[in-house]
KEGU-553348 format. One record per residue: x, y, z of N, C-alpha, C, O in turn; residue in one letter. Coordinates in pm, whole numbers, plus 50000, padded with zeros to 5 digits. Layout:
<drenkes>
XYZXYZXYZXYZa...
</drenkes>
This chain:
<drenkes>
767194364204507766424356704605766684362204744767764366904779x765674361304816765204372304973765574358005048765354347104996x766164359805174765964347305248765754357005377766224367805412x764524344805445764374354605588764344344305678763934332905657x764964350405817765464336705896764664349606067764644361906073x764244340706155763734344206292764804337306396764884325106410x765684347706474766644342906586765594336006719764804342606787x765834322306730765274316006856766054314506933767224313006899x765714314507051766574315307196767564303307190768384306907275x767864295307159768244284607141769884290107095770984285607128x769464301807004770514311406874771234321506956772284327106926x770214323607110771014340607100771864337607163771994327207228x772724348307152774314348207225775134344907058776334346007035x774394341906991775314338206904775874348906737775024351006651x777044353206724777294362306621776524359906537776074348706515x776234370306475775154368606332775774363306242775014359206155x777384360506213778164352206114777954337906170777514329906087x778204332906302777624319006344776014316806309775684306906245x775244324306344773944321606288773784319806179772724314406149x774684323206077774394320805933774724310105897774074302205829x776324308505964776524293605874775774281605932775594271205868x775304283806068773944275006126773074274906039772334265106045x772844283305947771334283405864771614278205683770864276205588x773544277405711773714272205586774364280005475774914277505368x774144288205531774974303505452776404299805425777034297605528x776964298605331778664295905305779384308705361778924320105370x780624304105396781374316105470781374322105369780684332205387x782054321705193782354328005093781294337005065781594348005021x779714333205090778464340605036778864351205151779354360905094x778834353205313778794359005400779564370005373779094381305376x781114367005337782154374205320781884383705211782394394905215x780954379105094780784388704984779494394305039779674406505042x778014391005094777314401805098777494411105259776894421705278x778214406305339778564414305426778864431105409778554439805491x779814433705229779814445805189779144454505083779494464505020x777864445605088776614454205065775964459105099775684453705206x775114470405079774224478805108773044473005218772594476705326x772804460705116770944456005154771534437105162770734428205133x772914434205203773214417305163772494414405295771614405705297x772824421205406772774412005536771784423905652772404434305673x770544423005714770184428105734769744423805863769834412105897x769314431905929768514430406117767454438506185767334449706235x766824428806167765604440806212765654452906083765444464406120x765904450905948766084462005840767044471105854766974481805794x768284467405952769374477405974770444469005923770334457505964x771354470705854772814463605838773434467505928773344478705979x774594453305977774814450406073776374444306082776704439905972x777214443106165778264436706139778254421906162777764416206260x778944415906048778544399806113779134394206234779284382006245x779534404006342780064404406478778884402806572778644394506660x778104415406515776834417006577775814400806641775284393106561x775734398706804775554394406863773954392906852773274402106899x773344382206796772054382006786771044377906939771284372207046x769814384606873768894382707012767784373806959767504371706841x767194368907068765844358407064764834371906956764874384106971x764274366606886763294372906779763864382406669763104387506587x765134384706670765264398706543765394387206422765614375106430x765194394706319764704389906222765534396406113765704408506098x766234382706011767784387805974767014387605790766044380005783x767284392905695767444387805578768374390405493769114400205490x768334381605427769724379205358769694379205216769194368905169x770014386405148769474389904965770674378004931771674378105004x770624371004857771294362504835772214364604701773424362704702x771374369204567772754372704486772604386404418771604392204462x773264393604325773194404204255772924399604116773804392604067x771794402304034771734397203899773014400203795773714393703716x772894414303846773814418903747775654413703783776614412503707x775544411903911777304398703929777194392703871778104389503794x775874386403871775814370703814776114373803625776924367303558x775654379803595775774385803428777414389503434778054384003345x778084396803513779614398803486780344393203486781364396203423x780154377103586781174365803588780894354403487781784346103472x779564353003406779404344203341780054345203250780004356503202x781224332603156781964335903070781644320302980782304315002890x780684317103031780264306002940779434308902806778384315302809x780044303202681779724306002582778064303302542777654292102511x776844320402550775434313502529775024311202400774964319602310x774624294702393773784288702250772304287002281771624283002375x772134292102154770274286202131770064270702094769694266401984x770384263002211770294249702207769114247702283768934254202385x767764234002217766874228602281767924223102461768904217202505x767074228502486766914220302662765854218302733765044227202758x765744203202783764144198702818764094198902950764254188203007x763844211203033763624213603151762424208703220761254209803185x762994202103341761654192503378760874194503503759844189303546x762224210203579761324211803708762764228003741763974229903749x761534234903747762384251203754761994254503888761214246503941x762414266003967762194272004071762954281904038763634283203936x762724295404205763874303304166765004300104212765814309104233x765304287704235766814286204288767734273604240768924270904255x766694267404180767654256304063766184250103972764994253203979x766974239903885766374239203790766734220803745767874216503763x766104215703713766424202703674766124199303509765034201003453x767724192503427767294191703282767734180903275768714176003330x766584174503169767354157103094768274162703001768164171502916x769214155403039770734157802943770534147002811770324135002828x770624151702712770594138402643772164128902636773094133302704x772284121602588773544112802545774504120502438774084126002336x775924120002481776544125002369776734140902385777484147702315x776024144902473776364159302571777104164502652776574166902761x778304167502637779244168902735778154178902866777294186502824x778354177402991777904187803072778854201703082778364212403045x779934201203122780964214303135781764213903007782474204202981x781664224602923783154232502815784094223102839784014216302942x785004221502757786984218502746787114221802647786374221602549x788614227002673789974228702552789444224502424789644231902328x788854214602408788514209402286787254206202229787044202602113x786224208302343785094209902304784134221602406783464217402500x784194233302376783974247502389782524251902409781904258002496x782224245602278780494247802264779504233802306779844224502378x778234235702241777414229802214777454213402357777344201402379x777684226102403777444213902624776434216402674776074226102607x775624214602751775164213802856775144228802919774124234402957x776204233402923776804247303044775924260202899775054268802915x776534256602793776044265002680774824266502666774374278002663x774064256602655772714258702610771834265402740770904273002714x772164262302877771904264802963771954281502980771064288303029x773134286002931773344299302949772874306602837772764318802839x772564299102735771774300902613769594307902632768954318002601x769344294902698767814295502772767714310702832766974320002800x769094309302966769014325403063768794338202950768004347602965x769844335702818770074348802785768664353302715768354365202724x767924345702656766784345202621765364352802715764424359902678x765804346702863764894355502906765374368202985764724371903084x766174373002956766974383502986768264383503107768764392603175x768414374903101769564369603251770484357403192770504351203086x771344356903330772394352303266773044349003392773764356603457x772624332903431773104331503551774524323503515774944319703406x775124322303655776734310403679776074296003579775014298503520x776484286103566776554272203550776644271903649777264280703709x775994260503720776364253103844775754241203866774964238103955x776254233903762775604219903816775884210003933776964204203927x775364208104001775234200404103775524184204108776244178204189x774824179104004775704164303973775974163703861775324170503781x777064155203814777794155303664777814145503623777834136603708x777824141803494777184131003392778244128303324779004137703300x778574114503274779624121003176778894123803007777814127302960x779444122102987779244128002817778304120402749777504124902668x778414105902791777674096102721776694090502806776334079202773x776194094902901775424090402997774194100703035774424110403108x773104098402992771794103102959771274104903159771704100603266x770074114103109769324116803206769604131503281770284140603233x768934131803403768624140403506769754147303583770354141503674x770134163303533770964175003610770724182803657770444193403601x770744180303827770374197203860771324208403873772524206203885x770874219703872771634231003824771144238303940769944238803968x772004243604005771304258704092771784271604054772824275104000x770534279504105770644294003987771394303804092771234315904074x772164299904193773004312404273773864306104360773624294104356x774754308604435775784302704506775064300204645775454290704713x774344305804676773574300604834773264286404794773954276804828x771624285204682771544273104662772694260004564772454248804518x773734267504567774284256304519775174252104691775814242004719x775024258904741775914254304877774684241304924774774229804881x773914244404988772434237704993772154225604913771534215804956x772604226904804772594211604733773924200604751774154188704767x774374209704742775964195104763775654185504863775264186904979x775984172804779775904166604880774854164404921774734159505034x773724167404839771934166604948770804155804825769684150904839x772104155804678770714148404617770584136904623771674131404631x769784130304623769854116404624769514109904477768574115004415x770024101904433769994101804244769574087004241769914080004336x768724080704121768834064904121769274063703973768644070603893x770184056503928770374052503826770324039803698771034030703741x769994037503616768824025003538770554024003460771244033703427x770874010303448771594005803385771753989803325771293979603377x772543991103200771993976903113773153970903159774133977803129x773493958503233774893954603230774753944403153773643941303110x776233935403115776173923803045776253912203131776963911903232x775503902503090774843887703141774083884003289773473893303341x774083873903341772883876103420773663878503591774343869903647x773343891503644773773892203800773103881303874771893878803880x774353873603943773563864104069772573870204190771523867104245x773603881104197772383883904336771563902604328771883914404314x770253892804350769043906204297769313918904413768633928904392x770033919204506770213929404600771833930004612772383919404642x772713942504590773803937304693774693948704671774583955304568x775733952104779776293962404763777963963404753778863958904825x777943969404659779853968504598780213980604690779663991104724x781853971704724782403983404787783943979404765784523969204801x784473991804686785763984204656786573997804579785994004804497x787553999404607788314018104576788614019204463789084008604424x788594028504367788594032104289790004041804225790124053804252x790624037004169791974044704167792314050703974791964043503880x792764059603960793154062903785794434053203786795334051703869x794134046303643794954034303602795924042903560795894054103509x797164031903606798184046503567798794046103405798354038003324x799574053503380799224063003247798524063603200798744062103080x797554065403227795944069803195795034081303225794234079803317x795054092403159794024102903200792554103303237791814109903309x792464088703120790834090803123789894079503261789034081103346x790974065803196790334050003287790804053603445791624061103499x789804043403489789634040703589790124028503636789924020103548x790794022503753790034003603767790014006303941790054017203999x789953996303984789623990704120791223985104158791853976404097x791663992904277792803990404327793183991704467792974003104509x793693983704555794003986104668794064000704715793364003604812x794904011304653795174017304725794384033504659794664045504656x793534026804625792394036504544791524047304638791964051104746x790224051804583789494062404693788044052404698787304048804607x788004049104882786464043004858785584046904790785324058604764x784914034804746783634037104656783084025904699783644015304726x781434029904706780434017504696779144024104638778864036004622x778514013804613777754013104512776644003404543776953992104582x775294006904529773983997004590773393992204416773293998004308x773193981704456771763982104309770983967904387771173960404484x769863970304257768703957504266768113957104143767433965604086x768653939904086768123935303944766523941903930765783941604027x766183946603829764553947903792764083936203740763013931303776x765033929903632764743920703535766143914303425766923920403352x766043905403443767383900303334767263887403252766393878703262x768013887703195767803871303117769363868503084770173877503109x769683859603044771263854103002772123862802946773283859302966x771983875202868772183881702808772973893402896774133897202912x771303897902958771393914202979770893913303144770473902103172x770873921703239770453923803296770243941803383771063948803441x769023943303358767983956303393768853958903564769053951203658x769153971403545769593970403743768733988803782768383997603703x768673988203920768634004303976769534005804075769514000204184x770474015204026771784021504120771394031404171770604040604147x772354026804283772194038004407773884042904426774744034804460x774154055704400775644056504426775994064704603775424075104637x776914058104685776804063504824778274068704802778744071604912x779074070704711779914080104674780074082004529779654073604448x780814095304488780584097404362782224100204280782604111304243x783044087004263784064085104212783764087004069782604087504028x784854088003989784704093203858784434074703794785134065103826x783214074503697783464062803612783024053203707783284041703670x782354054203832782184042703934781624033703911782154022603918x780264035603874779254025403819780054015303710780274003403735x780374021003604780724012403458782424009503550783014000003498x783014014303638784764009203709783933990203753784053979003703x783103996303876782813984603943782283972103888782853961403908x780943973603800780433961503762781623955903622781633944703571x782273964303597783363957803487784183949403565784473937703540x784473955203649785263944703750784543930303791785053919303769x783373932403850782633919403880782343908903800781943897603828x782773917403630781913907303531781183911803442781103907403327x780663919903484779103926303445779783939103343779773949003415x780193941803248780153950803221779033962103143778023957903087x779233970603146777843984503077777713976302940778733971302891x776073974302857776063975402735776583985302673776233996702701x777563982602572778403994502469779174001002535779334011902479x779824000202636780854004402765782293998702705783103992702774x782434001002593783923996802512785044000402623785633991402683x785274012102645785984013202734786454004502843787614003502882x785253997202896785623989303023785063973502998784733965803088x785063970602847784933959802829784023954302751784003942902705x782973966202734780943960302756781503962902553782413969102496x779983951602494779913950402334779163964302275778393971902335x779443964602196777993977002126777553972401987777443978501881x777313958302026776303955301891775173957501896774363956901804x774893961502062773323964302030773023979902049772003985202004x773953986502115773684000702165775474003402158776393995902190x775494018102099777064023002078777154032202186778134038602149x776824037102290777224040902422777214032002566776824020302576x777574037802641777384028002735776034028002846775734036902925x775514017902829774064021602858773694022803028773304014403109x774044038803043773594043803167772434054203167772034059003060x771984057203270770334069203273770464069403452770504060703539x770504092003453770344087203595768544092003584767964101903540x768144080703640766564082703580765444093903716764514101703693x766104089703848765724101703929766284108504009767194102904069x766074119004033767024125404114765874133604259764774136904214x766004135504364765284137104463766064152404598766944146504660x766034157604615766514170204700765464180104738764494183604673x765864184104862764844197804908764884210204846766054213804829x763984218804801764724229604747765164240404853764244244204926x765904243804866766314257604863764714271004908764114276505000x764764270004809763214277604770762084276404862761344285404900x762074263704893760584261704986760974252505049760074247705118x761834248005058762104236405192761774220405175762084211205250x760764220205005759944207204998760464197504910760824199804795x760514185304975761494177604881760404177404726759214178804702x761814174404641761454176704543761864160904439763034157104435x760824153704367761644144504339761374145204159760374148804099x762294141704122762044138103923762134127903842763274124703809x761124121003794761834110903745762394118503542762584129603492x762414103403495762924107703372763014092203297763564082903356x762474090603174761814078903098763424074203021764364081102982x763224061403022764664058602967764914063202829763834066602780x766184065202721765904070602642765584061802535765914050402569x765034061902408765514050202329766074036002294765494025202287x767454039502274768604027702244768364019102372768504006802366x767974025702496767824015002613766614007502618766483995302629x765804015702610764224013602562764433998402482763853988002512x765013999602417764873991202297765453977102357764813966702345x766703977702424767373968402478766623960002586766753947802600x765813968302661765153963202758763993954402792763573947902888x763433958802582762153951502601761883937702532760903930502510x763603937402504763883919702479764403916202599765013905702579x764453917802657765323912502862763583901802889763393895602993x
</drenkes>
């Protein structure tokens, strides 16, 4: 990917390494195409990123090497279905199903998210990094974006905005309201979570859709992204996830814990234009919802 940027007066006086990270450029990207041939360019001359820019020269910036990208990938590629719902050349958005780990471990290697992904690339002759941008856990369905090079994954952090559809148990009092309360690992515990004084803020927005005595339909908004936050907090309040064993919730009606991040919303990279996705709940929720 070509990126082309125009110095405005506003810019000059300023090193062509300050102009970059003004434009978003990571120091790490700078530092690696600085010692290329064709990475960093001026007026079509390479340049030192010392070099003192002027009102109008005109910089571009090749953003990755295919063939790097093929030498560092060490993620194992499978011919696994993946339901890609919105591609560009600089990321890509997939419904994850349930029961999908997103990243490899020690103990489960293959058949993730990162695999099948690198599976799709090798297929059409490439073979980009993994880089997903937001992370799911294993049992929690819906919408991942992925960016296909280290510029646009700098560019996304931190930029998506996600909503998430969740079943909690019995009826929330109030149809608007926002949790805010820290989040700490229970101790001797690798995996749990709970809510503790001296934890890492977290808050958390939602608004009932629909509920009855039972169940109640919510849409989350997360304004930080603690591990386990969603299913930490409303377990705490009461409310726990349908099939959320872990933190309390039953699974007589659904055996995971019933989360979906159903949209996800960011500018691309690529063209500048926000970009938004939704994504249909899956099934087992489906099902839960249309007795509420």
């Amino acid at each position: 990917m070509i990126l082309n940027f125009v110095v405005k007066e506003t810019n000059q006086g300023d090193t062509l390494n300050s102009f970059l990270r003004k434009e978003g450029i990571s120091l790490a990207l700078i530092k690696k195409l600085k010692f290329l041939p064709d990475g960093i360019l001026v007026n079509g001359i390479k340049q030192n990123t010392n070099y003192i820019v002027k009102n109008g020269d005109e910089i571009i910036v090749n953003v990755w090497d295919r063939k790097e990208e093929t030498e560092k990938s060490t993620v194992i590629a499978q011919d696994i279905p993946m339901d890609i719902v919105y591609i560009d050349p600089c990321c890509m958005v997939v419904d994850k199903p349930y029961y999908m780990p997103v990243h490899p471990s020690f103990n489960h290697p293959t058949d993730t998210l990162a695999n099948a992904f690198c599976g799709y690339w090798k297929k059409q002759g490439e073979n980009h990094i993994f880089r997903a941008i937001n992370r799911l856990d294993k049992n929690t369905s819906g919408l991942v974006v992925i960016a296909l090079d280290s510029h646009s994954a700098e560019q996304l952090k931190g930029n998506i905005s996600k909503i998430y559809t969740a079943i909690v148990e019995g009826k929330v009092k109030a149809q608007h309201a926002i949790i805010e309360l820290p989040i700490a690992r229970e101790k001797e515990s690798i995996i749990t979570r709970c809510v503790r004084e001296d934890g890492q803020y977290a808050k958390t927005e939602y608004d009932v859709v629909k509920q009855n005595e039972k169940y109640s339909l919510l849409d989350i908004k997360l304004h930080t992204g603690r591990t386990h936050q969603i299913r930490v907090h409303f377990s705490h309040i009461g409310h726990a996830l349908a099939g959320d064993d872990l933190y309390g919730g039953k699974t007589a009606d659904i055996q995971r814990h019933a989360l979906h991040c159903r949209q996800v919303s960011f500018i691309s990279p690529y063209n500048n234009k926000k970009i938004t996705i939704n994504s249909k709940l899956p099934k087992d929720m489906e099902i839960i919802v249309s007795k509420i």
